[in-house]
N, C-alpha and C positions, 0 to 999 in steps of 0.2 A: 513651593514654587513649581514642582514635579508636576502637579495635577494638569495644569493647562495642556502639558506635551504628551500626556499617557493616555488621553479620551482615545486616538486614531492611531492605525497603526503607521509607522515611519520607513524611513530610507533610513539603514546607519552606515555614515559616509567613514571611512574609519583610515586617516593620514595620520603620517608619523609627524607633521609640522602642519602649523597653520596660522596663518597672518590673521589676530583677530584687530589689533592698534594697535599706533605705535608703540604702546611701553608697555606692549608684552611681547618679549622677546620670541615666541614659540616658534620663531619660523629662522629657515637659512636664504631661504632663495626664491625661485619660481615654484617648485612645488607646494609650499607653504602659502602662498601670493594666489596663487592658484584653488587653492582650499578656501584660505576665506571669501575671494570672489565668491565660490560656490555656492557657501553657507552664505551671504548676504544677496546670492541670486536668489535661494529657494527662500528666503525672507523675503523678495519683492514680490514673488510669482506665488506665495502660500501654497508651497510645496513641502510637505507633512515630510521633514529631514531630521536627522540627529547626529549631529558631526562626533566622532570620538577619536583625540589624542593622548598627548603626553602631556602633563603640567611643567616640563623643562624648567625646574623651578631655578637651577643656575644659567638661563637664556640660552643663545648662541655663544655669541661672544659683541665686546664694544671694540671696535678698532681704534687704535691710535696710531699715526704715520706719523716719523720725523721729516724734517725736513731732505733727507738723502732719499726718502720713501722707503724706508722702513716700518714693516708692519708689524706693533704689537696689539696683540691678544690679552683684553680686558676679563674679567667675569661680567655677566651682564645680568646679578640677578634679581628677581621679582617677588612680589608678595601679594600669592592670589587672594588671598584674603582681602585685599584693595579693590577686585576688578569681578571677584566670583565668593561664592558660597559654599561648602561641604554640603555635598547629597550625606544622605543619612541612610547609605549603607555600607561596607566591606565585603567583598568577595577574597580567599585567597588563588593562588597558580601552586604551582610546586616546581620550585627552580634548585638544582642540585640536593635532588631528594628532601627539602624539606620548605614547608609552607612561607609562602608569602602572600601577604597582606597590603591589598589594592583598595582605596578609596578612590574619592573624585571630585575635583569642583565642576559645578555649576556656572557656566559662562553663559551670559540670553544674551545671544547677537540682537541685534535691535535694529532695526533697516530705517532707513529714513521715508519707509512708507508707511509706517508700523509696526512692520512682519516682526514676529519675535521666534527666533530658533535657538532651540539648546546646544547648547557645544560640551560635553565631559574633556575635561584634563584629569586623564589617569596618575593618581599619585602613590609613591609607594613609600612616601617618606610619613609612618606610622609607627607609632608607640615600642606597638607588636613585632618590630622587624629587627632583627640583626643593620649596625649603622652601614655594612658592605652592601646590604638590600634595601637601607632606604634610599642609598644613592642610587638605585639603577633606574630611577625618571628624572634623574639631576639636569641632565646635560645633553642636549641635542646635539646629534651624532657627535659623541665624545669618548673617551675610552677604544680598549681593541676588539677584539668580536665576539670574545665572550660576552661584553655589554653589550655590544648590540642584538645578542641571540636574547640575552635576559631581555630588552627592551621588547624587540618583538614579542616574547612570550606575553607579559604585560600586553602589548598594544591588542593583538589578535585573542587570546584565548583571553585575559582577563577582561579584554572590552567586551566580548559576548558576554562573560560571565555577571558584571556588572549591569548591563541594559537591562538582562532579566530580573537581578535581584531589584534594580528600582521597577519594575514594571513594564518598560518597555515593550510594546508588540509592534515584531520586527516585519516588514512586508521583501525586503530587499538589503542586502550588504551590499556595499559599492567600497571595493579598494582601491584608496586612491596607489598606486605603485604597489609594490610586493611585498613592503614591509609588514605588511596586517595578512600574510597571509595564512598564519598558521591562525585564522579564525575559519577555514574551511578545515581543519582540522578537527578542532572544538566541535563545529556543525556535525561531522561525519560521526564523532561519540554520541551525541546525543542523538543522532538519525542511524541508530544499530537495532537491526535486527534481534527480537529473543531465541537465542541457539538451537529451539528446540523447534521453530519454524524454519529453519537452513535446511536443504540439501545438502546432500556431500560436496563438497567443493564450490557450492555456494558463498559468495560474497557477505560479511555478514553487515556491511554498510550501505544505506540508499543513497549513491552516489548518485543519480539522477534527482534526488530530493535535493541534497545540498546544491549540486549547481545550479538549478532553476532557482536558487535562494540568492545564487552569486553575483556581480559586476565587476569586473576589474580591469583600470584604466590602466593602463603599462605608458611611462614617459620615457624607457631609457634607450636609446639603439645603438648602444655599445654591450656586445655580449659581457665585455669585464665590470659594469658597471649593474650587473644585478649583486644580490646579495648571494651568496652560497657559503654553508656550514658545511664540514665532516661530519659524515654520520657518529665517530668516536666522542666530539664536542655534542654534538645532537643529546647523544645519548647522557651522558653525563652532565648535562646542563637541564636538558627537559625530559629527557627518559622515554617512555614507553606510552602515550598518551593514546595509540592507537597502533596496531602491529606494525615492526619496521618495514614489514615485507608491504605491505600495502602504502606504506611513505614512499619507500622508495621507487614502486609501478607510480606514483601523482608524481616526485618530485626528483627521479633522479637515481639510480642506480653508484655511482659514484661519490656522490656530494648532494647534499639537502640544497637546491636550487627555489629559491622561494618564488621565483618568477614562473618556473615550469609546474611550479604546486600550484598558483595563483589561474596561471590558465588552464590547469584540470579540472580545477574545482570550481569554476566560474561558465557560465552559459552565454553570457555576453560577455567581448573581452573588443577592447577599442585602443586604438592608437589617438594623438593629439594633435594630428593633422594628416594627409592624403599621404604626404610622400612616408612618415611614420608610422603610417599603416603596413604599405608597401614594404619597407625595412622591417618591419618586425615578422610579419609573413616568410620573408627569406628567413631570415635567425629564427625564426620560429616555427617551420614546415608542417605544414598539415593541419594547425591550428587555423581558424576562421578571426580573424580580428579585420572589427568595420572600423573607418575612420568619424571622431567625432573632433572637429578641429577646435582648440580652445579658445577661451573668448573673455573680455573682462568685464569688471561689474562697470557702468556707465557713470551711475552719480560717484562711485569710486575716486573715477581715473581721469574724470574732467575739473577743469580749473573753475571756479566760481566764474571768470566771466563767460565763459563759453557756457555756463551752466543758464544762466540769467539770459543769452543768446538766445539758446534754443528752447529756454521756458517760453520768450516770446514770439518765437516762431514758429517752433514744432510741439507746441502742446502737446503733453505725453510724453515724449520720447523716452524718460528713467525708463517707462514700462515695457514701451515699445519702441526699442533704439532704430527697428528700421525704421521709424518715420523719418530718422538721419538723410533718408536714400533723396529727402527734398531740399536736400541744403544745400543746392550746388545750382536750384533754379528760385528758391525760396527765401534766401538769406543777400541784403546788400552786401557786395564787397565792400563797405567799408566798414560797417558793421562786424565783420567777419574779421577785418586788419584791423580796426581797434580792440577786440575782443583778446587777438594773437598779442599786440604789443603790452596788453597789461599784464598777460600770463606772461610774457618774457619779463616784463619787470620783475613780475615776482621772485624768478631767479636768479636777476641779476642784481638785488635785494641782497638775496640769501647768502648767494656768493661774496657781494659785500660784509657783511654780516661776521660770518664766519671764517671768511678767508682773506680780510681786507685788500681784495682786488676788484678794482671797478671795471665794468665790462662795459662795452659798447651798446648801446639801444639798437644804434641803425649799421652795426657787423652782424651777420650771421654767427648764430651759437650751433656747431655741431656738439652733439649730445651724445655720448656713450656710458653704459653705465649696466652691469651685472654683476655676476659670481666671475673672478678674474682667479681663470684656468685658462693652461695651453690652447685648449679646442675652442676657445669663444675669441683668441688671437686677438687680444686688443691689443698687440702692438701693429698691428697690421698698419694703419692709419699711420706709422711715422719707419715704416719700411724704408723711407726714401728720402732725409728729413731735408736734402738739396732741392728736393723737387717740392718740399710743402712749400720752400722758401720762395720757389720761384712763382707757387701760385698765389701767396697771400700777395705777392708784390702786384699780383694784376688783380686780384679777386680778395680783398682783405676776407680774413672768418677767424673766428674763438673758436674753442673748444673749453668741454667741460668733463670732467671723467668722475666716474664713481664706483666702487667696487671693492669686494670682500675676497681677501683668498684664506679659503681652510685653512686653520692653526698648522695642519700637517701635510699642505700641499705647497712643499718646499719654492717648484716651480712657481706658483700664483705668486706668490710672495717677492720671487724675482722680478717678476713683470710689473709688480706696480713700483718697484725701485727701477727698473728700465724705463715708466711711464715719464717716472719724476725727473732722470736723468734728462730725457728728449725735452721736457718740458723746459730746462735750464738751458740747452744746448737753440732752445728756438725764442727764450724769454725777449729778444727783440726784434722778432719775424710773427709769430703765431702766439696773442695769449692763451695760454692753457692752465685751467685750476683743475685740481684733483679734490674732491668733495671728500674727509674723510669720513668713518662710522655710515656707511649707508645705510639708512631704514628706509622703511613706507613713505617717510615726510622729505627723505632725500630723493627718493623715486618719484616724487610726485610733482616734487618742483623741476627734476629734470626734463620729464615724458612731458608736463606743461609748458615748460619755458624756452626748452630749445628749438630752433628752429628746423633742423635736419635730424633724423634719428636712423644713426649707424648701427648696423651688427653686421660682424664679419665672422661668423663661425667656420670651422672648416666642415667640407660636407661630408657626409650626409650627416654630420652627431646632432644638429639643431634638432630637437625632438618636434618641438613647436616654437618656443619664444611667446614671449605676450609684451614684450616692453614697448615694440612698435605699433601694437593697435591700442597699448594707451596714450600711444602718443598721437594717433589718429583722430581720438574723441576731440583732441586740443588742436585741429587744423596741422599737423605736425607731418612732414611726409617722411618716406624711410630712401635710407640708402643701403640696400643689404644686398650682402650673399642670397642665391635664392634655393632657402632651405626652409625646410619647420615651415610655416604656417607664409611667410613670406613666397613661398612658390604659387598659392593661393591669392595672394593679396596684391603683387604686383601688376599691375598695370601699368606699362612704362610709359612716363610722364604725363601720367596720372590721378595714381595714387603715389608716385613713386619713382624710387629707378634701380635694376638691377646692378647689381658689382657682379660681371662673366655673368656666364650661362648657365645654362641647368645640366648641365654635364657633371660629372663629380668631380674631376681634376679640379683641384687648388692653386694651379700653377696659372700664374700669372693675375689673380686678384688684386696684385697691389697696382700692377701700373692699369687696370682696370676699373680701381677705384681712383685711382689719380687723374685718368683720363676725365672720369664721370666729370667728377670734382672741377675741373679746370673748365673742360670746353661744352657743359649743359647746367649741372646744377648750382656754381656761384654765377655764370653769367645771368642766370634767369631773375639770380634773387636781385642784381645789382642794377640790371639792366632796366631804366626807368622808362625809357623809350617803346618797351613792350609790354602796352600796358594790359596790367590783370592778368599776365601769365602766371604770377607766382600765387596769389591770389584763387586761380583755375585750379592749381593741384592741390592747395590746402584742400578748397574742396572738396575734391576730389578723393582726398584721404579719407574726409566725414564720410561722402556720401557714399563711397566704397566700400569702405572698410570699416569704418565704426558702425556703419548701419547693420553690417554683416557678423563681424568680430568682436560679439558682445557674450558677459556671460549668460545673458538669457536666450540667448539663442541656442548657445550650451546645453543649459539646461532643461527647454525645450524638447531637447531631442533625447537628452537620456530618460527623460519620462517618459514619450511616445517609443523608444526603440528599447530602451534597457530594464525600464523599470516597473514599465506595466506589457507585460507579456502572457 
């Protein structure tokens, strides 16, 4: 099955997660979500790519919530053997002095236009290993940092080491985040100089070879939220792959900082939106990072009838989503509002379904729905839960929530018990369901079927977000903080409407959102007398934002700017 992928040489995109379907768990979040748009971008555009992970063969995790909103942590695991094939090679690494042995399945994304790309899931769970080492590709980000040091070795040095043993001819690395960065490492061994062509004091690595080889997209803009090892852990885990003294000038004099190795060793290095450009430049001084803002895949993240929609009016658009930019002067509104009302049924279907609560057709569904951490503040929305009361009473609205908190992040865990508590305390003012076990097929029905799509982060930590421009493709407009990728997309009452300004201060968002709420965006949706305003900004959303915040437009750009240079 190799031969078809080994004639040209590739991009190897190389994330620590990635959303291939629903029932392979390999992903946690946005960055994962973010991967497989990618690899199913260069599937539509026959963009010569080779995605390489982890086979996370124990998933993320399945959520189960009680009724108090308590959240337990399932195993959620898979069997690639269902979904992929064993490549028919082993490379090993050397993880605390002594050999480990890496295989790989075989995943061919398969795009709905044909395209067909390879994806490796690195596996280490082999014959040949000690059972301590075949777990270290079990479990997405699971265990303490010794796993995660061993994982990255795996992900970065054994993923090179792998593409070559199957054949692979590499034109460009692209890391997605700093996990995979000790594969500029790997590069700089095998780009060394022979000693006896050195000078004195001569480098004996081409460091300018390696990073003309590099890309690296950096998502985080909280300094605590990169990875960093002790050089003592370093040392003892991965040892001596290249002299420390030259680790530590790429990545850190201190502490092995995989983010500060990543932007040594990379020649283009990008942010996932303008304003996270800008933040990573300050935290990161003197480093050159362009913004490339992210984008989702189209036929992805749209609802079959909006899909059917724009078949018949924007011929093309899967390929070329700006043709979107016509659908605010090309598309009937009514055409457009039956299209919206059958994607709401469908989650208010699902929500039946699963939650036996029936929801309103003709109430507004506000949608919220991520990784539920402190900094994405979903309780934000019931800061005030007198004043939800007194808007539903003139403005009826639902809500719908969705979200995962790390097995270990004590707080998230609280907040979705605080979501459920609000949700009893308003059970005969505001219907509100919590969707539990989020995947792909709970993201999908939400970003389709809801009518308003909230995010309240606090700023600046939004790196980018993508939840709001798939909810664009589905006529869907946002009510955000204007952070990540939304300082871009806003256009107020538009595409949209801000929650505050573009200041940093947090103070005062809630009665900012409440205000929005009350006296612009439920009187617009309710208000029959004005007609085609609500209608206007659907459009609006398409013809702005989805035309624009796609992921081939994405990936467009990292061809022209990062990958052919």
């Amino acid at each position: 099955m190799l031969d078809e992928f080994i004639h040209e040489p590739r991009v190897a995109y190389f994330s620590m997660e990635i959303a291939l379907r629903n029932e392979i768990p390999t992903y946690a979040g946005g960055l994962g979500v973010l991967a497989g748009d990618t690899v199913r971008a260069a599937a539509d555009l026959a963009l010569p790519l080779v995605a390489v992970s982890l086979v996370s063969r124990a998933g993320y995790f399945r959520q189960e919530i009680d009724p108090q909103g308590r959240q337990t942590a399932h195993p959620a695991p898979w069997d690639p053997a269902a979904f992929a094939r064993p490549v028919d090679a082993k490379i090993a690494v050397t993880i605390e002095d002594r050999l480990v042995w890496i295989g790989a399945w075989l995943y061919v994304l398969e795009g709905h236009m044909g395209g067909r790309q390879p994806v490796l899931l690195l596996d280490a769970d082999l014959d040949e290993n000690r059972p301590e080492d075949r777990a270290i590709t079990h479990f997405l980000y699971g265990g303490d940092e010794v796993y995660r040091l061993k994982q990255e070795i795996v992900l970065g040095i054994g993923g090179v080491r792998l593409l070559q043993a199957l054949g692979f001819r590499i034109r460009q690395y692209h890391l997605n985040e700093g996990h995979s960065a000790l594969l500029g490492v790997e590069l700089l061994h095998r780009n060394r100089y022979p000693a006896e062509d050195l000078r004195p004091g001569e480098s004996p690595y081409d460091l300018p070879r390696v990073r003309e080889q590099c890309n690296f997209t950096t998502h985080t803009p909280v300094e605590a939220g990169h990875d960093r090892f002790s050089y003592d852990l370093v040392a003892r885990v991965l040892g001596e792959p290249i002299e420390i003294d030259v680790i530590k000038r790429l990545a850190g004099e201190r502490e092995l900082n995989m983010t500060r190795l990543a932007l040594n060793l990379s020649e283009y290095v990008n942010g996932v939106a303008k304003r996270h450009a800008e933040v990573s430049r300050q935290m990161f001084p003197g480093y050159r990072v362009h913004a490339i803002t992210n984008g989702v895949h189209p036929f992805t993240w749209t609802a079959k009838p909006f899909r059917t929609l724009y078949d018949h009016y924007l011929p093309g658009w899967c390929h070329q989503p700006e043709l979107l930019v016509r659908a605010d002067c090309c598309i009937p509104d009514d055409a457009v509002r039956e299209a919206r009302q059958q994607a709401k049924q469908g989650l208010i279907e699902r929500v039946h379904q699963r939650m036996g609560v029936i929801l309103d057709a003709q109430v507004p569904i506000l949608g919220f729905a991520r990784r539920m951490t402190a900094y994405k503040r979903p309780d934000l929305l019931f800061a005030d839960l007198e004043r939800l009361r007194v808007i539903a009473r003139q403005h009826p609205f639902q809500i719908v929530l969705a979200g995962k908190a790390h097995p270990q992040d004590e707080g998230g865990k609280r907040l979705i018990e605080q979501l459920h508590s609000h949700a009893r305390v308003l059970v005969d003012s505001v219907p509100i369901v919590y969707l539990p076990d989020y995947d792909l097929d709970t993201a999908l029905a939400l970003v389709t079927g809801a009518d308003v799509w909230i995010n309240t982060p606090l700023r600046p930590l939004e790196a980018s977000g993508t939840s709001g421009m798939k909810a664009a493709f589905n006529g869907v407009p946002s009510l955000s903080v204007l952070d990540g990728w939304w300082i871009e997309g806003c256009i107020e009452g538009v595409t949209g409407w801000a929650i505050g300004d573009h200041t940093e201060t947090n103070e005062g968002d809630a009665q900012a959102l409440y205000d929005k709420l009350e006296q612009v965006v439920l009187p617009l949706y309710h208000d029959s007398t004005e007609s085609g305003g609500w209608i206007r900004v659907m459009k609006g959303a398409i013809s702005k934002n989805a035309a624009y915040f796609n992921s081939h437009r994405m990936m467009r750009r990292y061809a022209t700017e990062a990958y052919i240079r």
